[in-house]
C-alpha positions in Angstrom: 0.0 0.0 0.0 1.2 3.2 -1.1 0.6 6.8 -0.9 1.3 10.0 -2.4 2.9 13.0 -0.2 0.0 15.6 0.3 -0.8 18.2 -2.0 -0.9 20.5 1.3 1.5 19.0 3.7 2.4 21.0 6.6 6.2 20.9 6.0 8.7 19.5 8.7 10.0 22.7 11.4 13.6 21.1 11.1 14.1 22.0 14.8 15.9 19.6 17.5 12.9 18.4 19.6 12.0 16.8 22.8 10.6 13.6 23.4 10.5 10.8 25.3 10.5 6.6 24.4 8.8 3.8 25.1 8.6 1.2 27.8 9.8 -2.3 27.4 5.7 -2.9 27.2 5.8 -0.7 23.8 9.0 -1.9 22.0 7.0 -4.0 19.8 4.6 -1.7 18.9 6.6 2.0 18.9 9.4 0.1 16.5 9.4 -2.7 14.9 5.7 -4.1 15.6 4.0 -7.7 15.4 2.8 -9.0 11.8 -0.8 -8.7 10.9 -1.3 -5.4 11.4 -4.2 -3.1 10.2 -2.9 0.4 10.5 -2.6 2.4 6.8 -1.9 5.2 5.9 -4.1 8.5 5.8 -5.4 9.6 2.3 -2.6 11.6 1.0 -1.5 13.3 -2.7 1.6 14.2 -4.4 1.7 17.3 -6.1 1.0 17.6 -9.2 4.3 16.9 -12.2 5.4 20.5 -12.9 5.4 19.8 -16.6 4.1 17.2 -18.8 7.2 15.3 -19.2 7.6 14.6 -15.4 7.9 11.1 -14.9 6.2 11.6 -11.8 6.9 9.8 -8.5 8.5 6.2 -8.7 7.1 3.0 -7.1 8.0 2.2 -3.6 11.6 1.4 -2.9 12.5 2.6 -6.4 16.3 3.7 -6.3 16.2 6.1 -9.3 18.3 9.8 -10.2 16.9 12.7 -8.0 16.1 15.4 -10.8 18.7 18.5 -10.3 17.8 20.5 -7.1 17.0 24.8 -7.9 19.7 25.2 -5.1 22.3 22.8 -6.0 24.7 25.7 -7.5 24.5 27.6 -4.2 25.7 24.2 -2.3 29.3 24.9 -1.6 32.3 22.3 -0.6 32.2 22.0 3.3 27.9 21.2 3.0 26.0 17.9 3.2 24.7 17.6 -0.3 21.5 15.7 0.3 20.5 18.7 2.1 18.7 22.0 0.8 19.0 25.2 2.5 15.9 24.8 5.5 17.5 21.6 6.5 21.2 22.6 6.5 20.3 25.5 8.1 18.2 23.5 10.5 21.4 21.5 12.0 22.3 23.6 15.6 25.7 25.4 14.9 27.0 23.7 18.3 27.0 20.1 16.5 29.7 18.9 14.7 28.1 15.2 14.2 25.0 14.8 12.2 24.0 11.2 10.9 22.1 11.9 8.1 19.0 9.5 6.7 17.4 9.9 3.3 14.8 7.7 2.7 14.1 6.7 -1.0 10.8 8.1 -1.5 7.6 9.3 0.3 6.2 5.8 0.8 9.0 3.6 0.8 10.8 1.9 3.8 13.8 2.2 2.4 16.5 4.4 2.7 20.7 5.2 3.3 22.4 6.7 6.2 26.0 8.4 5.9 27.7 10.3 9.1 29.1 13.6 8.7 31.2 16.0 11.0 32.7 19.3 10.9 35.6 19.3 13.1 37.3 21.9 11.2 35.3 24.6 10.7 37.6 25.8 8.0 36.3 22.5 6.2 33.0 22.5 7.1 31.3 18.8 6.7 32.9 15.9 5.7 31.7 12.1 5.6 32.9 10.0 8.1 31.5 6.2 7.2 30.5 5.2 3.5 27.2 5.0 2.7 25.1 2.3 5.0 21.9 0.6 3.5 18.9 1.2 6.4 15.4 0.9 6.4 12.3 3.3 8.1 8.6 2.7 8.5 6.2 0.6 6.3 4.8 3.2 4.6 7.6 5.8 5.0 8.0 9.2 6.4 5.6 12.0 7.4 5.7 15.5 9.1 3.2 15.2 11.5 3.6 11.9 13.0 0.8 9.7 14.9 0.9 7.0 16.9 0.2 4.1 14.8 0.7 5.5 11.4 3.7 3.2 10.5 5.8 6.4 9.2 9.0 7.6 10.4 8.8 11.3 11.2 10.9 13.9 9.1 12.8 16.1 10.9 16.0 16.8 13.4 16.4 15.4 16.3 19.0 15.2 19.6 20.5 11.9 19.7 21.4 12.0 23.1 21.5 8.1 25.1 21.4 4.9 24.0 21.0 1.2 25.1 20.7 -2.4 24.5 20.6 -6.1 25.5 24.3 -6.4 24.7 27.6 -4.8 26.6 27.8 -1.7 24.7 30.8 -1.7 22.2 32.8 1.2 23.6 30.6 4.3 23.2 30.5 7.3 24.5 27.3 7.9 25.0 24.9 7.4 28.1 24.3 3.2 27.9 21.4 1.5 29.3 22.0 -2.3 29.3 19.0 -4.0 30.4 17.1 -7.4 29.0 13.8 -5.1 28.8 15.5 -4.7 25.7 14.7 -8.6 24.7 12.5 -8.7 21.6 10.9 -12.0 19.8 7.9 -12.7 17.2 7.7 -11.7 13.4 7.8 -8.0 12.2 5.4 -6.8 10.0 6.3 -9.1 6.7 6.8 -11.5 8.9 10.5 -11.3 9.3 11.9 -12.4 13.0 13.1 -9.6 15.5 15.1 -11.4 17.4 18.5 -9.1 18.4 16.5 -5.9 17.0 17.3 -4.3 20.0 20.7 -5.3 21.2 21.9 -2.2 20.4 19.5 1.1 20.1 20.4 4.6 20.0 17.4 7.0 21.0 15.9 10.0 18.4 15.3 12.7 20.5 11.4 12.8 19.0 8.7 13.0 21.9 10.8 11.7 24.6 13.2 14.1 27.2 16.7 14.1 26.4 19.7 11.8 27.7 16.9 10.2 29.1 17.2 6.0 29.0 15.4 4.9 25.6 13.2 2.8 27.5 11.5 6.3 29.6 8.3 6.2 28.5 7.1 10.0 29.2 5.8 11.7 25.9 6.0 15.9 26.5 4.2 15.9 23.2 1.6 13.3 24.2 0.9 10.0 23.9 -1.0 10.6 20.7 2.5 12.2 19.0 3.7 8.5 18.9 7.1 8.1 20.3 9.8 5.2 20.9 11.6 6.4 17.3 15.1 4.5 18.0 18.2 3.6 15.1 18.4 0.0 16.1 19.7 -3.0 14.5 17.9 -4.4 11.4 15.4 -7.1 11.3 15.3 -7.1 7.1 11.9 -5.7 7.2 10.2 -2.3 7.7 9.6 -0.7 10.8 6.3 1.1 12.4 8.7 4.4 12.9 12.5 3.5 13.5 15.1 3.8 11.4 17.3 0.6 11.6 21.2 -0.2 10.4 22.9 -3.9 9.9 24.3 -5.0 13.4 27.7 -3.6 12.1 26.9 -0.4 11.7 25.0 0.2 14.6 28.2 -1.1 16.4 30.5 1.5 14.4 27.9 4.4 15.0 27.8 3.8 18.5 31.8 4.0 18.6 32.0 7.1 16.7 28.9 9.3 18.3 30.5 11.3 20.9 27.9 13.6 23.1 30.7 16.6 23.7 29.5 16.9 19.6 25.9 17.4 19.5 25.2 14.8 17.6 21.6 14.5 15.8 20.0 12.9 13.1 19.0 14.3 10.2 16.1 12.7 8.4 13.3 12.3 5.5 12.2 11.0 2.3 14.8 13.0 0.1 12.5 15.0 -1.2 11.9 16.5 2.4 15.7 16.8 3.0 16.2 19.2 -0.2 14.1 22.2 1.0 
């Protein structure tokens, strides 16, 4: 099931917000969620093509060549090209780590994740892994998210504490290893979940900061959805997470450091290059 993003969509703030995550009782359903379910999503529309020979958007999961962005010759060496001016500008000028997620469409689960930092500011941004497959919600991204609506919300957010089953693999961020982080049964195609959560960083999205990822509180309300984490992947898509191969998650918890600021940057690509 697929949607098109709306004609009048109330575009993402691109502020670092609060929030709060979910208890142990809610990891299945805030991330990666039990097969069967019946939630879709809301009747939504693309705009439409600006001329008659726009292709249009692609299918779900379709990996084809973003058309030329009106800004692109303004992007200069030092800036995160996947970026457009709101979003760059939307990154706090006290971070100098921003892991930034670009999902492959509107709709689709997929998406890629690359690191940057700007250590020099002389240098401005620079990427600091390669290019990591990852995957978001079942029916991607939106920018007003609701609890239930299996999409990922766009946005940037703190990433401030993380956790897991296992011993955490030498980060420097806050750690919270507990076996409330234990996860079994079938994601939503069916897929198992076991070791989805061994290890979990926490998006700062309706949950307080450098709070465990299993606090529950919601400042936004319980209605705002919450529990978004970058966890490990299950091969399958999520009801709001983004999640990396067990690898990566292991080489982005080594490299996020918290005296950086680091947040996440994330959307369908066409959200990212406003």
């Amino acid at each position: 099931m697929s949607a098109s993003r709306p004609s009048a969509v109330r575009r993402p703030s691109y502020a670092v917000r609060a929030g709060t995550c979910a208890t142990a009782i809610l990891l299945l359903t805030a991330c990666a969620g039990p097969s069967g379910s019946t939630a879709g999503p809301r009747a939504v529309r693309r705009p439409a093509a600006a001329s008659a020979g726009d292709p249009g958007p692609q299918a779900d999961g379709a990996r084809g060549r973003a058309a030329p962005r009106p800004d692109a010759a303004r992007i200069q060496p030092g800036e995160i090209p996947a970026l457009g001016l709101r979003a760059r500008s939307a990154i706090p000028s006290d971070s100098s780590q921003a892991l930034i997620v670009t999902g492959d469409g509107y709709n689709s689960s997929l998406s890629t994740a690359v690191l940057y930092t700007r250590d020099d500011p002389a240098l401005g941004w620079r990427a600091a892994t390669d290019i990591w497959p990852a995957r978001n919600a079942l029916y991607g991204w939106t920018d007003d998210h609701r609890e239930g609506d299996l999409r990922t919300p766009t946005g940037v957010y703190g990433l401030t504490s993380a956790g897991g089953l296992l011993d955490p693999p030498g980060t420097l961020l806050p750690y919270n290893q507990s076996p409330a982080f234990a996860v079994s049964g079938e994601g939503l195609e069916g897929e198992p979940l076991d070791g989805s959560f061994d290890y979990v960083v926490a998006v700062d999205y309706n949950r307080i900061p450098g709070a465990s990822p299993l606090d529950p509180e919601r400042p936004l309300g319980k209605e705002r959805g919450g529990g978004i984490w970058i966890h490990v992947d299950h091969h399958g898509p999520t009801q709001g997470c983004i999640s990396l191969p067990e690898d990566r998650m292991r080489e982005l918890l080594q490299l996020l450091d918290p005296a950086k600021r680091p947040v996440v940057v994330m959307g369908d690509a066409e959200a990212l290059e406003q």
